[in-house]
C-alpha positions in Angstrom: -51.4 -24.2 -19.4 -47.7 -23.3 -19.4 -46.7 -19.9 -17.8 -43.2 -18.4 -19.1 -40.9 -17.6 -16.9 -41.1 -13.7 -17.1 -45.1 -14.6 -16.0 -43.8 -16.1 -13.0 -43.4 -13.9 -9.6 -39.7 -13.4 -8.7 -40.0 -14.8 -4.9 -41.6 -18.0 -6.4 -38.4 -18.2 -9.4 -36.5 -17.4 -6.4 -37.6 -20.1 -3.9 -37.8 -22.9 -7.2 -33.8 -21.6 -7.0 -33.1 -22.4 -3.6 -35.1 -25.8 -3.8 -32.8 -26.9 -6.4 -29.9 -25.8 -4.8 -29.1 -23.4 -7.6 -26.9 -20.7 -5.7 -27.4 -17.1 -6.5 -24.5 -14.6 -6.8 -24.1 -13.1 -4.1 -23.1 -9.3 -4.7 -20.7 -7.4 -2.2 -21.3 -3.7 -2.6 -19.3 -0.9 -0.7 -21.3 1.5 1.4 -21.1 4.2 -1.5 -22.5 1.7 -3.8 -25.4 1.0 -1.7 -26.2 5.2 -1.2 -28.5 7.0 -3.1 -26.6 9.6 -5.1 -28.5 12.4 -3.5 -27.5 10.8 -0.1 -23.3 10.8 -1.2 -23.5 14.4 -2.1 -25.5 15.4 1.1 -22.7 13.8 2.9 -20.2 15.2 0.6 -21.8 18.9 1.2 -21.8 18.5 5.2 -18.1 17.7 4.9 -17.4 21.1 3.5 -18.3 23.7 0.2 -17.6 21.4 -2.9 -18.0 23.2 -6.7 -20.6 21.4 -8.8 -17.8 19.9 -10.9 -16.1 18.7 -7.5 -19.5 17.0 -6.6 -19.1 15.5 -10.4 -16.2 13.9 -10.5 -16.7 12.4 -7.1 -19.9 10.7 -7.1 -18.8 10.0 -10.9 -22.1 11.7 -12.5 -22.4 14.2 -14.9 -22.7 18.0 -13.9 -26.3 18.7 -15.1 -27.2 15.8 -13.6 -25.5 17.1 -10.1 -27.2 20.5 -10.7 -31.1 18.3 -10.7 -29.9 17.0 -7.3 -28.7 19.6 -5.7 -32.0 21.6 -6.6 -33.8 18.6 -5.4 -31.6 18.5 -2.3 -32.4 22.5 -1.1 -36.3 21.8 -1.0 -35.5 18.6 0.8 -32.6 20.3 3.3 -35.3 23.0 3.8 -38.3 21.0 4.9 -35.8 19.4 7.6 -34.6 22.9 8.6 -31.6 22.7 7.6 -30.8 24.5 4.3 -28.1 24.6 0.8 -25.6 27.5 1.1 -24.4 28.9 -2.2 -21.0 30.3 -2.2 -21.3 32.6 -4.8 -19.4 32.8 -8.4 -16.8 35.7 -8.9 -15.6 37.6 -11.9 -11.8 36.6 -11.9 -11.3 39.7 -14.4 -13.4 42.8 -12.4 -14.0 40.8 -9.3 -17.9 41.2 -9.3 -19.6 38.7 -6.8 -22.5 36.9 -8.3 -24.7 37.8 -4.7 -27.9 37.5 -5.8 -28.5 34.5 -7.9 -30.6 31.7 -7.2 -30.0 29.7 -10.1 -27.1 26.6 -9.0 -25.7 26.5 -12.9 -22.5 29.0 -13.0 -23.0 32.2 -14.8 -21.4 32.4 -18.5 -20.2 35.7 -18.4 -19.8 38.7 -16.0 -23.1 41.9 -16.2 -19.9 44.4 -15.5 -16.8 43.3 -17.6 -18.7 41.2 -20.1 -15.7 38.6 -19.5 -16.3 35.1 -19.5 -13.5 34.0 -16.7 -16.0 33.2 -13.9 -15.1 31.1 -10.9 -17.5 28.4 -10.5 -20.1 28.3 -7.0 -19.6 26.3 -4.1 -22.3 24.7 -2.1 -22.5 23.5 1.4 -25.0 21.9 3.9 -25.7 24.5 7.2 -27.8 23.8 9.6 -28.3 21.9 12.7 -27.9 17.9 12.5 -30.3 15.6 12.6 
């Protein structure tokens, strides 16, 4: 009986490697390689308030995709008492403050002035360190 190699367990592929003297790459990765990205933007958020689009374009991921972690992140923040602070959204046109919103995503236009030029939310990490 033959197995095929995708049958065969990596450590054992692995090992048959090293016997024959086969080397393996050897990846260097730079510490923000090697961190999750909800990790880089807790450590981006305890630096100081960032805009979702900030947050974006610096752990190079899409926006919708930051606004799933940072949701993620304030139920994680919370159960280690620490907890996501929402700068709020403005109207640049009346000047309304978007105070009560939970949701992360940036309104798309203002209750008051029915304008659409909003200034985006910031988020930060507050909170005691661990």
């Amino acid at each position: 009986m033959t197995l095929l190699k995708s049958q065969v367990p990596i450590s054992i592929r692995q090992k048959a490697c090293d016997d024959e003297g086969v080397k393996t790459p050897s990846v260097v990765r730079t510490p923000e390689e090697t961190e999750t990205i909800r990790r880089q933007i807790r450590t981006l958020l305890e630096e100081g308030p960032h805009t979702a689009q900030e947050i974006s374009s610096a752990v190079h991921r899409p926006e919708k995709e930051v606004e799933n972690h940072l949701e993620h992140l304030r139920k994680s923040l919370h159960s280690g008492g620490r907890k996501l602070v929402q700068v709020p959204a403005e109207c640049r046109g009346c000047g309304f403050v978007f105070r009560k919103r939970d949701r992360l995503k940036a309104p798309s236009r203002c209750p008051v002035c029915k304008g659409e030029a909003i200034s985006d939310p910031s988020f930060r990490v507050a909170g005691g360190k661990e």
